[in-house]
C-alpha positions as CSV (number, residue, x, y, z in Angstrom):
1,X,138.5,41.1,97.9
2,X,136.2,38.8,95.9
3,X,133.8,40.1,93.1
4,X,130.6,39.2,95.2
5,X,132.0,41.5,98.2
6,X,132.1,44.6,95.8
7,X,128.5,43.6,94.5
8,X,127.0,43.2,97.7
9,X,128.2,46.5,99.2
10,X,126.5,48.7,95.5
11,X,123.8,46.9,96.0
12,X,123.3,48.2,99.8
13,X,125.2,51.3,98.2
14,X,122.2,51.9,96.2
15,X,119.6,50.6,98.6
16,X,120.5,53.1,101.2
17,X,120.5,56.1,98.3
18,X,117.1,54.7,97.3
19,X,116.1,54.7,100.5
20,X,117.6,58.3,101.4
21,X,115.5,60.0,97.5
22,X,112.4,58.0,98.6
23,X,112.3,59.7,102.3
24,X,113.6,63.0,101.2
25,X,110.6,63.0,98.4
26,X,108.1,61.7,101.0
27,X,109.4,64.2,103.3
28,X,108.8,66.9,100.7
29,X,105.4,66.4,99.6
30,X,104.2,65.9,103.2
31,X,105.4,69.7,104.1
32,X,104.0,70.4,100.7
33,X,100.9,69.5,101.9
34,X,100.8,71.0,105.1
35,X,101.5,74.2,103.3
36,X,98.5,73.7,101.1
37,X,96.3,73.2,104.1
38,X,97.5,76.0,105.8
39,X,96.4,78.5,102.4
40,X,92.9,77.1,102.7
41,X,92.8,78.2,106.4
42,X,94.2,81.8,104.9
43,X,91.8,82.0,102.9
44,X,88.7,81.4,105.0
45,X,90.4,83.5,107.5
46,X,90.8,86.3,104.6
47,X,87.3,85.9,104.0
48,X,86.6,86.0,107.3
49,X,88.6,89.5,108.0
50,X,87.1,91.3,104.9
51,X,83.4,90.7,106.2
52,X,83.9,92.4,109.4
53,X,84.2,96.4,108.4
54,X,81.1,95.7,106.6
55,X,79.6,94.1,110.1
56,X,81.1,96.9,112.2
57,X,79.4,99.5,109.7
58,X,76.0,98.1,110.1
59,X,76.6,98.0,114.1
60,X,77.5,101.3,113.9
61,X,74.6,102.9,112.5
62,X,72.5,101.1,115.0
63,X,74.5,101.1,118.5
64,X,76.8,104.2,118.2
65,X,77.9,104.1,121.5
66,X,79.4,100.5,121.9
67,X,82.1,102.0,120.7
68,X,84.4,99.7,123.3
69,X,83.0,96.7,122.1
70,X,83.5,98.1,118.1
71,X,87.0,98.8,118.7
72,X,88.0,95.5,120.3
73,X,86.7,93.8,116.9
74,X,88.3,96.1,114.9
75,X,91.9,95.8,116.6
76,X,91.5,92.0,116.8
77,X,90.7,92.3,113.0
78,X,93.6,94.4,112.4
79,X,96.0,91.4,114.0
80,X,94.3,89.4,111.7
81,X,95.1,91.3,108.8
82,X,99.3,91.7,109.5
83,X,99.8,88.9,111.1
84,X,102.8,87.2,108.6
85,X,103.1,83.5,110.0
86,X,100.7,81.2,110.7
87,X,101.6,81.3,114.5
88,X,100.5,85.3,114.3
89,X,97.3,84.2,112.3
90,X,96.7,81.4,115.2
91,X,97.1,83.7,118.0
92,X,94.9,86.7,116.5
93,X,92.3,84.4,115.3
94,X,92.0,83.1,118.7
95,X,91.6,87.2,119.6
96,X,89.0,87.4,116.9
97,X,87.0,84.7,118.2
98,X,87.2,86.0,121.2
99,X,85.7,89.6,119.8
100,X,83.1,88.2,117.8
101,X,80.0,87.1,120.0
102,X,80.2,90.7,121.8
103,X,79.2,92.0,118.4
104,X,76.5,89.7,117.2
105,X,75.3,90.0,121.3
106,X,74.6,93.4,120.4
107,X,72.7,92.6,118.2
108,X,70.0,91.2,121.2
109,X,69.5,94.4,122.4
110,X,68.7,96.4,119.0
111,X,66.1,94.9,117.8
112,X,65.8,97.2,114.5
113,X,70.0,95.9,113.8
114,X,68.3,92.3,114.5
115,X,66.0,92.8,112.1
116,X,68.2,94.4,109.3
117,X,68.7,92.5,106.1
118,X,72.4,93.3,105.9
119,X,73.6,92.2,109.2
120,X,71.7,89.6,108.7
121,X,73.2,88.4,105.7
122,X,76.2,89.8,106.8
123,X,76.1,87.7,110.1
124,X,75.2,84.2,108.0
125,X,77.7,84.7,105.6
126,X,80.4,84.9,108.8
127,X,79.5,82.2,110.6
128,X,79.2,80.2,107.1
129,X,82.7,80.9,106.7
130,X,83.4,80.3,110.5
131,X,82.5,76.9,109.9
132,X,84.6,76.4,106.9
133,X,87.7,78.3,109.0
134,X,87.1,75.0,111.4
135,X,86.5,72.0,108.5
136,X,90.2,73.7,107.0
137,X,91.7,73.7,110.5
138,X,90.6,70.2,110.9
139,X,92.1,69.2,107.7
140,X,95.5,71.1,108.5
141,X,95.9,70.0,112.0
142,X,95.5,66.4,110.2
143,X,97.8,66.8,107.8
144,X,99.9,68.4,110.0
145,X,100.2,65.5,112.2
146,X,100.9,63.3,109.2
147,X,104.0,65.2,108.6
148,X,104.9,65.4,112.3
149,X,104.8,61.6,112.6
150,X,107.2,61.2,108.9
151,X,109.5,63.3,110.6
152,X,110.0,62.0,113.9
153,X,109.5,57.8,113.1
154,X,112.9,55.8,113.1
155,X,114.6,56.2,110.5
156,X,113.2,58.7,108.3
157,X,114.2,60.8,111.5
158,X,117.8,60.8,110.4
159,X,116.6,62.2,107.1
160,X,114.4,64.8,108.1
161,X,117.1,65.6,110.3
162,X,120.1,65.8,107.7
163,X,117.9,67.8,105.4
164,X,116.5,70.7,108.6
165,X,113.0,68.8,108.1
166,X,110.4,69.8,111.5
167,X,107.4,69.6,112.2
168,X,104.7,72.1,111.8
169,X,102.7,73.7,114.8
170,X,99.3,72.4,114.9
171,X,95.9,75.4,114.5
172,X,95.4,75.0,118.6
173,X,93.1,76.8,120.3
174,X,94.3,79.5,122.4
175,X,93.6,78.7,126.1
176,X,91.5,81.7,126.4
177,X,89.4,81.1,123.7
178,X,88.3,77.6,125.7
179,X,86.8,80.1,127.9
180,X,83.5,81.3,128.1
181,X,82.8,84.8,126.8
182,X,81.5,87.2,129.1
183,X,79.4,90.0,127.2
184,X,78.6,93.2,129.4
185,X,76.4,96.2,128.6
């Protein structure tokens, strides 16, 4: 074989191990990210779960015997709280959410818990950190799709593939959270 054979074949040698570290990297620092998008949804959600025994408490005192309505806050908190992967975290925050309003509806009919300082504060300080629970969840489920689309375009595909690369579930809301909530007394 000629010189300029063995030349052309490390110079698509290389090109295709460039290629291969460039991808792999990419590949890297978009999970990375999606990671890092996922801890700032943990920690609103933290946040969010250590406000709660300090709403229940103020309830309590207040409307002792919506005891149901306590309790279903309390277990959905308690999901919350040991779930271990984000799925868990999706699935009992969408249980959460669900919980919530019956609490603060309570709060309608006792007018004296309406009027107390701490719930109040208690109750803006949740849904302040409701809303940052749904700016991070907009920011993961982008960042998520980011990395979703680098690992299934042609042909970092192959890569992601050779290296066990996949694609992150996206922060979803549960189909019965779409639905309405339905608050009886």
């Amino acid at each position: 074989m000629k010189p300029y054979v063995w030349i052309i074949i490390a110079a698509v040698a290389v090109l295709l191990l460039l290629y291969l570290v460039t991808s792999y990297n990419t590949l890297v620092k978009a999970r990375n990210r999606v990671k890092s998008q996922w801890a700032q949804i943990d920690v609103q959600l933290t946040r969010r779960t250590e406000l709660i025994p300090n709403l229940v408490e103020c309830v309590k005192g207040y409307a002792a015997h919506e005891q149901e309505t306590l309790e279903r806050v309390m277990r959905a908190r308690s999901a919350m709280v040991g779930a271990k992967t984000p799925q868990d975290a999706m699935a009992a925050n969408a249980q959460l959410s669900l919980a919530l309003p019956s609490l603060f509806a309570l709060a309608e009919n006792y007018p004296a818990l309406k009027a107390d300082g701490m719930f109040a504060r208690l109750q803006t300080e949740l849904s302040q950190t409701e809303d940052k629970v749904a700016y991070a969840r907009q920011f993961y489920n982008d960042t998520a799709l980011l990395y979703k689309d680098k690992t299934e375009q042609f042909p970092r595909s192959l890569v992601a593939g050779m290296f066990g690369f996949q694609a992150e579930d996206f922060f979803a809301a549960e189909e019965s959270s779409r639905q309405g909530v339905q608050v009886k007394f």
